[in-house]
C-alpha positions in Angstrom: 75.8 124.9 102.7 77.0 127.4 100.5 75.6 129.0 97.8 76.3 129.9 94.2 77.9 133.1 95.3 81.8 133.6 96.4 82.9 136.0 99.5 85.6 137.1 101.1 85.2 135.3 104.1 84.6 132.4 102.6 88.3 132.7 101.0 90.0 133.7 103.9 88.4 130.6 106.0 88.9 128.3 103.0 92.5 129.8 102.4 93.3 129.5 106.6 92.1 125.5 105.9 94.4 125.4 103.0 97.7 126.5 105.1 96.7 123.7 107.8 96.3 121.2 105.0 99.5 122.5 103.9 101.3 122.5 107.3 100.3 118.6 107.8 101.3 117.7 104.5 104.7 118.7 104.5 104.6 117.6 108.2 103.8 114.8 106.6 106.1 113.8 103.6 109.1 116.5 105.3 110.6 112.8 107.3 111.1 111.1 103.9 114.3 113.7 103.7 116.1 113.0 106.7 115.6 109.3 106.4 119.2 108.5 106.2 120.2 110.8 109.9 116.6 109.8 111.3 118.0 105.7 110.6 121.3 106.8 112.1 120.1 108.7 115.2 117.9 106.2 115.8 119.9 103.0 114.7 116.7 101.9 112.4 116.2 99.4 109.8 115.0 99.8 106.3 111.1 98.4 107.6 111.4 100.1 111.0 112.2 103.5 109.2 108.6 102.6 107.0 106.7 102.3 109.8 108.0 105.3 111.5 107.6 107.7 108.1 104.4 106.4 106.6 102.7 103.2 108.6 101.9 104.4 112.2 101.2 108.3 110.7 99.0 106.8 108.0 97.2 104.1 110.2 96.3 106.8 112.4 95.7 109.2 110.0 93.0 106.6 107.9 91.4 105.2 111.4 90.5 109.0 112.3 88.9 109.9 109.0 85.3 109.0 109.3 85.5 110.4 113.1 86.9 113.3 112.1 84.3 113.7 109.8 81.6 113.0 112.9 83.7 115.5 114.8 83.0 118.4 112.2 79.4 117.4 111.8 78.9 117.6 115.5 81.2 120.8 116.6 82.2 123.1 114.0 84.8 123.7 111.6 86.3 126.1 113.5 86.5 123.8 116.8 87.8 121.1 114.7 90.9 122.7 112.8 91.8 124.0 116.7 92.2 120.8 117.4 94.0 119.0 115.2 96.5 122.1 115.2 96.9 121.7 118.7 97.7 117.6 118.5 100.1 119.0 115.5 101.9 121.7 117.2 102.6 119.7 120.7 103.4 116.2 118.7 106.0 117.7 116.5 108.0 119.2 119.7 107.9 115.9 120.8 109.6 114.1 117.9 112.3 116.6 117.7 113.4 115.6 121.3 113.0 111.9 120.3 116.1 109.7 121.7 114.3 106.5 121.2 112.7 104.4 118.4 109.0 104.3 121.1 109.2 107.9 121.3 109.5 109.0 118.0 106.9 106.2 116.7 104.5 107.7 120.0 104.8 111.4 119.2 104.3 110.7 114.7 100.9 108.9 116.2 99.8 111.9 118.1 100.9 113.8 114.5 98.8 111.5 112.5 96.1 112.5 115.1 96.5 116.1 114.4 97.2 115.9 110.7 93.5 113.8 110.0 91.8 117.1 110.6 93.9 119.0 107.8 92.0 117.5 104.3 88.6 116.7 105.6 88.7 120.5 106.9 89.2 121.6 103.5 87.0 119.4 102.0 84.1 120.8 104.2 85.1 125.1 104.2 84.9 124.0 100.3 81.4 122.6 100.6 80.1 125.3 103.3 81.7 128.2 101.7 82.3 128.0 97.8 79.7 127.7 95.1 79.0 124.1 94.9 79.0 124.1 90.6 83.0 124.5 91.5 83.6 121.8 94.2 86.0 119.7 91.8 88.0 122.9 90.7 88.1 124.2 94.6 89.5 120.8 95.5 91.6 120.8 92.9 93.2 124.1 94.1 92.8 123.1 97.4 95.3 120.0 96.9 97.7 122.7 94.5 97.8 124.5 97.6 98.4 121.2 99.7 101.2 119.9 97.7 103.4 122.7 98.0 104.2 121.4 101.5 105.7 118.0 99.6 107.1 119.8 96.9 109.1 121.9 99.5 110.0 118.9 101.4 112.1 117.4 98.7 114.8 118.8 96.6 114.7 122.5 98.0 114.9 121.6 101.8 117.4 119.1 100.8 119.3 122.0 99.6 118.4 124.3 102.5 119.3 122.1 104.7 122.8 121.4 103.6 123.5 124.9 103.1 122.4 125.8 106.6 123.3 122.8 108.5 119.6 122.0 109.9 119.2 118.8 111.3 115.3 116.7 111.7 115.3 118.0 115.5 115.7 121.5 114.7 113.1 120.8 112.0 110.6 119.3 114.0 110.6 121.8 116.5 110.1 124.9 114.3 107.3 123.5 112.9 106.2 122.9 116.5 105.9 126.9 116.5 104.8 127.3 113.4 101.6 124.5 114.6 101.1 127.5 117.9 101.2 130.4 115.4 98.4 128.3 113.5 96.1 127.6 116.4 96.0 131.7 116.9 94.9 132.3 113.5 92.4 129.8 113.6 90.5 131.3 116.6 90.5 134.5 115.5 89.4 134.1 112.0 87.7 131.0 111.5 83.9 130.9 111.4 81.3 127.9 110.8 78.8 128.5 108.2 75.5 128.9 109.6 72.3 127.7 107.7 69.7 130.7 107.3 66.4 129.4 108.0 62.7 130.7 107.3 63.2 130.6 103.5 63.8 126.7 102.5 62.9 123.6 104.4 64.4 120.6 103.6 62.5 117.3 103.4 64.3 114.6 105.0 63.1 111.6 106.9 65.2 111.5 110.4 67.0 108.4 110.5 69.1 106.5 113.6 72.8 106.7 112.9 73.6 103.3 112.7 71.1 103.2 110.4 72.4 105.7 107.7 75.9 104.2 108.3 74.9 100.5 107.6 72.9 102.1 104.1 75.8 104.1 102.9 78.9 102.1 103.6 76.8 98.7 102.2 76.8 100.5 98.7 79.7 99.3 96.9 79.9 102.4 94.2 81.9 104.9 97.3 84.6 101.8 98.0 85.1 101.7 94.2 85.8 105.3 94.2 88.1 104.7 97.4 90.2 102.1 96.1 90.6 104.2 92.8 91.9 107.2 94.7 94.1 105.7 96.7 95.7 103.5 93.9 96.4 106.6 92.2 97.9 108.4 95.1 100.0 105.7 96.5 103.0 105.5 94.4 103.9 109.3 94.2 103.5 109.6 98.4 105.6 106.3 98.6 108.1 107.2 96.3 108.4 110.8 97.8 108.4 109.7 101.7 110.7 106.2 101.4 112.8 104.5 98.7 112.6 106.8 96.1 115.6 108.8 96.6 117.8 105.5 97.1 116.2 103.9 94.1 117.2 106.5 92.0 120.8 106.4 93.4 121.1 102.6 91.4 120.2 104.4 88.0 122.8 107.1 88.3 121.2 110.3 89.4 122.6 112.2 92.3 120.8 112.7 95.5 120.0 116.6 94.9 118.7 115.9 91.3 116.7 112.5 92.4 115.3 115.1 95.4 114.2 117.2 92.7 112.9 115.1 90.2 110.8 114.2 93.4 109.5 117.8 93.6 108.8 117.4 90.0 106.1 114.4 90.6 104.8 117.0 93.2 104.6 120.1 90.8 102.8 117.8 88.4 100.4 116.7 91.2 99.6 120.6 91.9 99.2 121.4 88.4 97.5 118.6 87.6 94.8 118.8 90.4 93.0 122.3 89.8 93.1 121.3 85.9 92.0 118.3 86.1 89.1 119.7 88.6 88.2 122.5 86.1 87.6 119.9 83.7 86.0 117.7 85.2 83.7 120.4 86.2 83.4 122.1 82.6 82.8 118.4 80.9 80.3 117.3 83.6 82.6 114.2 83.8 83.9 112.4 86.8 84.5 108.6 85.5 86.5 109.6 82.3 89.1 111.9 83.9 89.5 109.7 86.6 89.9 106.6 83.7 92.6 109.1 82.0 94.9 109.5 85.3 95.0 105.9 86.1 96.3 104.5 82.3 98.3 107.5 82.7 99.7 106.0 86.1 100.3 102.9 85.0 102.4 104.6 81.9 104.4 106.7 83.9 105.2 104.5 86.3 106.8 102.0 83.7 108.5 105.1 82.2 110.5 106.0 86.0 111.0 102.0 86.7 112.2 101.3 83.0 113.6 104.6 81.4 116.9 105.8 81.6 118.5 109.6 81.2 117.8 112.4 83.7 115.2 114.2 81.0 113.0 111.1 80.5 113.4 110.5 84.3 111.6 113.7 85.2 109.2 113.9 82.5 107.8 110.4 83.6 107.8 112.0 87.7 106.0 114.7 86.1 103.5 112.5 84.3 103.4 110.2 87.5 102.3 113.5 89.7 99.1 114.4 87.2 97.9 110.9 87.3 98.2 111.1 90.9 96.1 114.0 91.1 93.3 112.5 89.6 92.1 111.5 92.7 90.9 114.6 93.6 88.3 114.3 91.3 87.0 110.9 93.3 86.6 113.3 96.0 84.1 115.2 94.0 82.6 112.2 93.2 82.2 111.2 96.7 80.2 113.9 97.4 77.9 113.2 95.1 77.2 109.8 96.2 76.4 111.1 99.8 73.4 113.3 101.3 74.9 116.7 102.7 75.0 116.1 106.4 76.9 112.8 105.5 79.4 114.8 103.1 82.2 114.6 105.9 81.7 111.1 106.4 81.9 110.1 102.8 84.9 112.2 102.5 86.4 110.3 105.5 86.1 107.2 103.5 88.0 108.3 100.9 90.6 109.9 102.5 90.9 106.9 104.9 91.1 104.6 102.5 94.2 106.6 100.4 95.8 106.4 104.5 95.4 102.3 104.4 96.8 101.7 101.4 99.8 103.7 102.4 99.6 102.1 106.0 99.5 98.5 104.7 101.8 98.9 101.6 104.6 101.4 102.4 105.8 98.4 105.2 105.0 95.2 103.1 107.7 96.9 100.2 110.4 97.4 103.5 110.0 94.2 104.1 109.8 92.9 100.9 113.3 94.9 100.1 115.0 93.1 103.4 113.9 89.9 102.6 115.2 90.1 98.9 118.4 91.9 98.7 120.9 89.9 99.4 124.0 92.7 101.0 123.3 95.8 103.0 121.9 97.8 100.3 119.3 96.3 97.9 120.5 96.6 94.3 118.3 97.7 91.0 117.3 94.3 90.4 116.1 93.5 93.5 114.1 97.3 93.6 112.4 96.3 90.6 111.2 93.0 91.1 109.6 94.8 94.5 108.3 97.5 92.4 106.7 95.4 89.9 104.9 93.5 92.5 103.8 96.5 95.0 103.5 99.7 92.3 102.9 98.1 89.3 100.4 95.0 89.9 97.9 97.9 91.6 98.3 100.5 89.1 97.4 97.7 86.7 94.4 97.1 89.3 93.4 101.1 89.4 93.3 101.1 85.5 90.4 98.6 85.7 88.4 99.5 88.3 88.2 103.2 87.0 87.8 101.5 83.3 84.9 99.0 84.7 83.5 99.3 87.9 83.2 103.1 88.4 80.1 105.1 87.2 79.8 108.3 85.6 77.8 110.8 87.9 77.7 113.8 85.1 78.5 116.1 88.7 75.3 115.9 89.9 74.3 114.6 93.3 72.6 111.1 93.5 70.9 111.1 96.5 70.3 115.2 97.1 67.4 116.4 99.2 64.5 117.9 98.0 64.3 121.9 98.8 61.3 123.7 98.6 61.1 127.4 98.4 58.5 128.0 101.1 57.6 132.0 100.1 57.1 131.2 96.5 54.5 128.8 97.5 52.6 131.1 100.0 
């Protein structure tokens, strides 16, 4: 549990965290820019391509959260980031040899696998190793950090990638390596944060499992704070990894600039994310900053669908990527809805939950968009009537849960234990 003080191991675990999330991130979102020779290669349709880039990944990805976070609870930090480097490292050499739609959708399961360790990893070095009167700011940085994977795997490896000729294979595989070189630096520098005992005792009533799982996950304040985070994540990571890049196509933007205007949603998210955690932090506010990002969603998200001209275009990607980073502070709030050994788990929630709604959306608007266009290629029209249904209708849905149903915590823990300083009582 960490303390109110910062070291210098703690940063260098908490930063080693940081370039895993990073890694599994862009491993992540890097797929939604080679869609176009990924459909070819693999002769793939419109919904077949959204379950390869975001359904299967994400599934996986959501179902592993809450055991990932009994996995860290049970055998480390360190342990766990090994592994989920590993299943990272060995599943992306697999996809870059894929020659068939099974293999490729086999080996991005085993990368979902892998990738579930990366935020739940951060959230935890950030719990065990920074002061805990920071935990929305840390978070905050700790998604900046994140998001540069994204932000790289749009309009600048788009550009890298035609300069140098680099096809998804070639890709895939590098990053392969790059998942080996990880798994080193892990062992040798990663620690787990050991509780010193002697001094405080904490006074806790043991409790079965199954017991503490049926109490938390019957309260319905966490799955409001789910559903709010992953409404305001959704449209930035479906956008980025599937139909944003063709959309934008319809209304006259070239593909380099539309890639970039998609890093711009992404360098709003990272800026976005450590500010909005500071203040959160500095207001003792969760519920109002998280209120703010989703009315600013739902804005934004008009503006991109309904705006025209390349400068209103990106300011409204811009705008898109700081509501979308609001959901860091629901991670914050999680916490503080949860007792500390069930931190993980709570996370896990949250994180899954931000995975289904991709999982269960990302395929419904593919197959919404083949069952409406009406030639090869869906036109405008027909993109937003989807959009309005599938983007819209939930932002509208985000902007009332986090207006109605979510309460304010003022950062302080709801259900901490009780620590007694056993020497000052002697």
């Amino acid at each position: 549990m960490a303390d109110n003080k910062f070291q210098a191991k703690g940063f260098l675990i908490w930063g080693l965290c940081c370039l895993f999330f990073l890694y599994e991130f862009f491993m992540r979102t890097v797929i939604g820019s080679y869609q176009h020779s990924l459909m070819q290669d693999l002769k793939l349709t419109s919904f077949e391509f959204s379950l390869l880039s975001t359904t299967i990944f994400s599934l996986i990805y959501g179902f592993m959260q809450v055991p990932v976070g009994i996995i860290i609870d049970n055998i480390g930090l360190k342990k766990s980031l090994i592994i989920g480097a590993i299943f990272c490292a060995i599943s992306s050499i697999i996809f870059s040899y894929s020659t068939t739609y099974i293999m490729a959708m086999i080996s991005r399961m085993f990368m979902g696998v892998g990738a579930s360790f990366g935020f739940i990893c951060v959230l935890v070095s950030v719990c065990d190793w920074m002061p805990n009167k920071y935990n929305a700011l840390f978070i905050g940085l700790s998604q900046f950090i994140g998001t540069l994977g994204p932000m790289f795997s749009a309009g600048p490896l788009n550009s890298i990638s035609k300069e140098l000729g680099a096809s998804w294979r070639s890709l895939f595989f590098s990053l392969g390596l790059f998942g080996v070189v990880l798994v080193i630096l892990i062992f040798l520098f990663v620690e787990n944060r050991t509780v010193t005992k002697g001094d405080y005792t904490i006074l806790n009533k043991p409790e079965k499992i199954i017991t503490s799982f049926v109490r938390l996950f019957s309260r319905i304040q966490p799955w409001y704070i789910a559903f709010l985070s992953a409404g305001l994540y959704f449209s930035v990571e479906y956008l980025s990894a599937n139909e944003g890049r063709s959309f934008l196509l319809l209304k006259g933007i070239n593909i380099t600039s539309a890639s970039y205007m998609l890093t711009i949603s992404w360098i709003g998210y990272a800026i976005g994310a450590p500010s909005l955690g500071f203040l959160s932090d500095i207001l003792e506010r969760r519920k109002i900053i998280m209120a703010l990002s989703a009315i600013l969603g739902l804005i934004s998200i008009l503006m991109v669908f309904y705006l025209s001209g390349e400068l209103f275009l990106q300011v409204a990607f811009f705008l898109l990527g700081i509501s979308a980073s609001g959901q860091s502070i629901g991670f914050a709030a999680m916490a503080e809805q949860f007792k500390k050994n069930f931190i993980a788990i709570g996370f896990g929630l949250n994180n899954g939950m931000i995975s289904f709604f991709s999982a269960i959306n990302a395929p419904a608007i593919g197959f919404l968009l083949d069952t409406t266009k009406k030639n090869q290629v869906p036109t405008l029209d027909e993109y937003l009537f989807v959009f309005d249904m599938s983007l819209v209708i939930p932002a509208i849905a985000t902007c009332i849960i986090a207006i109605f149903l979510i309460k304010e915590t003022y950062c302080k823990s709801l259900v901490d234990f009780t620590i007694v300083n056993i020497k000052k009582l002697k």
